[in-house]
VEXRO-66422 format. One record per residue (C-alpha): residue in one letter; y, x, z. Coordinates in steps of 0.001 Angstrom, whole numbers, plus 500000, padded with zeros to 6 digits. Layout:
<rs>
  res   north    east      up
    A       Y       X       Z
...
</rs>
This chain:
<rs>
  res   north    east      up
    X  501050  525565  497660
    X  498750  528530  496695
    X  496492  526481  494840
    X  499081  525120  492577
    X  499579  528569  491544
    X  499670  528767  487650
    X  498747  525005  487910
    X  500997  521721  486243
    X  500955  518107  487543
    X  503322  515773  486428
    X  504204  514449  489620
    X  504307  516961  492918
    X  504829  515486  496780
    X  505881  517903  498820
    X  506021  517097  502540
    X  507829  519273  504893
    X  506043  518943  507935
    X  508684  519633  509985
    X  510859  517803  512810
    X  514307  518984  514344
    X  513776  522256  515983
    X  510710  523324  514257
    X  510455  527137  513682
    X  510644  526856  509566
    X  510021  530860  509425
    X  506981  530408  507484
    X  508442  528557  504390
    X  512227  529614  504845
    X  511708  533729  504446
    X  510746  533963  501223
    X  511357  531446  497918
    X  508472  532203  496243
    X  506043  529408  498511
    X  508521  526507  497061
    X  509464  528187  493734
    X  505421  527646  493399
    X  505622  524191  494376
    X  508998  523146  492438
    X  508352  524648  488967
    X  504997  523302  488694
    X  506170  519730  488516
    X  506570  518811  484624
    X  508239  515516  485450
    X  509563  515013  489230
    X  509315  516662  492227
    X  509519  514676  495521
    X  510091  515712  498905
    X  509057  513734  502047
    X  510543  514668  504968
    X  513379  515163  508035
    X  516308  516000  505527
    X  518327  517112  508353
    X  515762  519833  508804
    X  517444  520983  505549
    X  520916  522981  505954
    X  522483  522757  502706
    X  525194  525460  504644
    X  522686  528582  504307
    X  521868  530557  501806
    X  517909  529910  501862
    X  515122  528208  500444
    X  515394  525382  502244
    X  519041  524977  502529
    X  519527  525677  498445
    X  516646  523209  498372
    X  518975  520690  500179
    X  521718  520978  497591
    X  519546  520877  494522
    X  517933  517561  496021
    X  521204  516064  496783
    X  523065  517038  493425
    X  523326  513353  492235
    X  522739  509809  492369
    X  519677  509902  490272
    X  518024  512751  492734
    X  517042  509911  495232
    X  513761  507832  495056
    X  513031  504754  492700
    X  511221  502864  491444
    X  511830  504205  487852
    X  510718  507595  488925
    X  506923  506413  490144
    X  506351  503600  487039
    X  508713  505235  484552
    X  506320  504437  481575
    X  505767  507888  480579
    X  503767  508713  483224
    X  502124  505215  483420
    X  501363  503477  480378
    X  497874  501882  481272
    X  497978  498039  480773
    X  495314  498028  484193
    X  498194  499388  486661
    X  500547  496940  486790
    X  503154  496506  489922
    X  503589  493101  491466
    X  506925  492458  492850
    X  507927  488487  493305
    X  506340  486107  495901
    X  505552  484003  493142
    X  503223  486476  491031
    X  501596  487563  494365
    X  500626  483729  495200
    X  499360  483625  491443
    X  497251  487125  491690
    X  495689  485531  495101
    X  494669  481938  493822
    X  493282  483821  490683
    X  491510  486453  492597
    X  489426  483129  493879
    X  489260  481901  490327
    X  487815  485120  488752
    X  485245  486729  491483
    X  481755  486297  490714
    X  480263  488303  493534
    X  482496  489236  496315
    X  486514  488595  496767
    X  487745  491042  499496
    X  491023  490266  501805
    X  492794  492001  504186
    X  495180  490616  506014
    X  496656  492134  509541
    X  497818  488752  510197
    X  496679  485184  509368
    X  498683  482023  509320
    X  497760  478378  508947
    X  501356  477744  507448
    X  500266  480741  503997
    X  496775  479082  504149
    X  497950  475729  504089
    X  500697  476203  501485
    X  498063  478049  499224
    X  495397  475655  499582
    X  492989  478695  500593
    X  490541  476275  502162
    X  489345  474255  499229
    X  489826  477453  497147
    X  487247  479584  499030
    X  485536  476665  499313
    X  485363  476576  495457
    X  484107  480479  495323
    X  481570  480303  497919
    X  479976  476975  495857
    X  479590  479520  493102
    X  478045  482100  494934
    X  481428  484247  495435
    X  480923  486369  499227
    X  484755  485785  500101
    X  485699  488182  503467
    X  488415  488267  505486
    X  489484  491465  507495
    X  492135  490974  509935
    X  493495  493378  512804
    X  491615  492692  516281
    X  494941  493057  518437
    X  498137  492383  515984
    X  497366  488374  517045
    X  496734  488770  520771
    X  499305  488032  523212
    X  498816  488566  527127
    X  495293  489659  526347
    X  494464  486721  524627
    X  494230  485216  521038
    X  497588  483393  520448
    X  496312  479436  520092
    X  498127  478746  517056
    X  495680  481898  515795
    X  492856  480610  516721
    X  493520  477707  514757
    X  493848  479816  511968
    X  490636  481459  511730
    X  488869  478765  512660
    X  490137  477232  509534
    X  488832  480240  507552
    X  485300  480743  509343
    X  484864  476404  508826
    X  485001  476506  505180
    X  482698  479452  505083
    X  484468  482701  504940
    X  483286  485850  506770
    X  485534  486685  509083
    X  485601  490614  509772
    X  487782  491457  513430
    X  489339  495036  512703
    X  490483  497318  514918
    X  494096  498874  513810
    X  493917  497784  510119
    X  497915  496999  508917
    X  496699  497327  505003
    X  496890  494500  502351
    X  494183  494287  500244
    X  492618  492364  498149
    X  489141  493387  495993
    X  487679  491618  493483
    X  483982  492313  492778
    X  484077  495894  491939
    X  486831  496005  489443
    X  490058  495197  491001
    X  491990  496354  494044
    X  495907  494871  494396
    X  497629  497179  497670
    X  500764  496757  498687
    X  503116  495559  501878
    X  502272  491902  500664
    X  500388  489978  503240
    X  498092  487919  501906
    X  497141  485501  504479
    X  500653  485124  506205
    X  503367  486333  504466
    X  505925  483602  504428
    X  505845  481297  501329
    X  509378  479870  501577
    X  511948  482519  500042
    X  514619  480800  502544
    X  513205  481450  505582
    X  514725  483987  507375
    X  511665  486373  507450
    X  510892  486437  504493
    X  510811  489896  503070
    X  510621  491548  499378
    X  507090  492714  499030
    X  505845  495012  496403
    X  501911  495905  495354
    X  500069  497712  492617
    X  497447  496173  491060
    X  494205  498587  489460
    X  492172  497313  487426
    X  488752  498780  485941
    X  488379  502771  486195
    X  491372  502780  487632
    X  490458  501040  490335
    X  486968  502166  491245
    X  487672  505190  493764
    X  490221  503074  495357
    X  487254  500656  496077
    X  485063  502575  496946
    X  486836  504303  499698
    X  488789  501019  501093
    X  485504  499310  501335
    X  483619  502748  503178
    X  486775  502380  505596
    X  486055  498425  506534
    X  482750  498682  506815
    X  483084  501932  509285
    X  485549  499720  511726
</rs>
């Protein structure tokens, strides 16, 4: 927090750090450390952490902390508060939040590479492959040149010590039609990189995710897209990370 001393962001995370029966003497004798870290936010402040750690009953920083965080309704998390347009106005971040526009972003990722197409999927089922007709779509990229990779987690499909069948099935199915298949250890990110230009994150995954909205597991799923300079850090650093494991 000393570094945000006479310092403005419009967004400060503030993470506690701190479990149940932590010794909080370090943060809790004084208010100056999170008067620093409170009043330098110019549009929200937002605290990660164990609120029990937080006793809105005493008169310190962390307990008056407590009851200014829990004043009203609007205090908690949403959505508004990260994508309020204010704060992001840039036509290349855009947030993807139906299973129909992330099956759309996916075939068109396919469409629109010209060099590489990137995926990353902790999981991999024939039944999101089958229903997206990723085969004949890679299939198309790679005809035009398009490196198309698949990372997927090296243990998240093992059972007993050994690749679930049904699994096998599925890669095979990716690694026929000429994807590179990439074995991960303890990847659970969703990517998805086109060329150098566009990254899509998110809890969205791409190569197993459920495509029927009925089923019982299927789950809301949520991802940014960055596009362009936006993008190109995020990139750079997600493909430094694959290419170390």
């Amino acid at each position: 927090m000393h570094v945000l001393q006479g310092a403005e962001k419009e967004i400060i995370i503030f993470s506690s750090v701190l479990s149940v029966g932590d010794s909080t003497t370090f943060i809790n004798s004084q208010y100056n450390m999170l008067n620093v870290a409170v009043s330098r936010a110019k549009h929200s402040f937002l605290f990660f952490g164990n609120m029990t750690v937080l006793n809105a009953s005493r008169n310190d920083p962390l307990g008056n902390l407590k009851i200014w965080l829990s004043k009203g309704e609007n205090c908690e998390l949403s959505n508004k508060i990260v994508y309020e347009k204010d704060i992001i106005h840039k036509k290349s971040v855009r947030r993807i939040n139906s299973l129909k526009d992330h099956r759309a972003y996916l075939k068109r990722a396919f469409e629109a590479a010209e060099s590489e197409l990137i995926i990353v999927s902790p999981f991999i089922s024939i039944n999101a492959i089958e229903n997206d007709d990723i085969v004949n779509l890679a299939k198309a990229s790679i005809g035009r040149g398009v490196k198309v990779k698949v990372f997927t987690d090296s243990m998240l499909d093992i059972r007993n010590g050994a690749l679930k069948s049904y699994s096998a099935k599925d890669r095979n199915a990716l690694k026929k039609c000429g994807v590179e298949l990439k074995i991960t250890k303890a990847i659970h990110n969703k990517t998805l990189i086109v060329d150098d230009n566009i990254i899509i994150e998110g809890s969205f995954n791409w190569l197993s995710t459920t495509r029927d909205e009925s089923s019982d597991f299927f789950r809301h799923e949520t991802s940014i897209f960055l596009k362009d300079d936006e993008a190109k850090d995020f990139i750079v650093s997600a493909k430094e990370y694959l290419n170390a494991n």
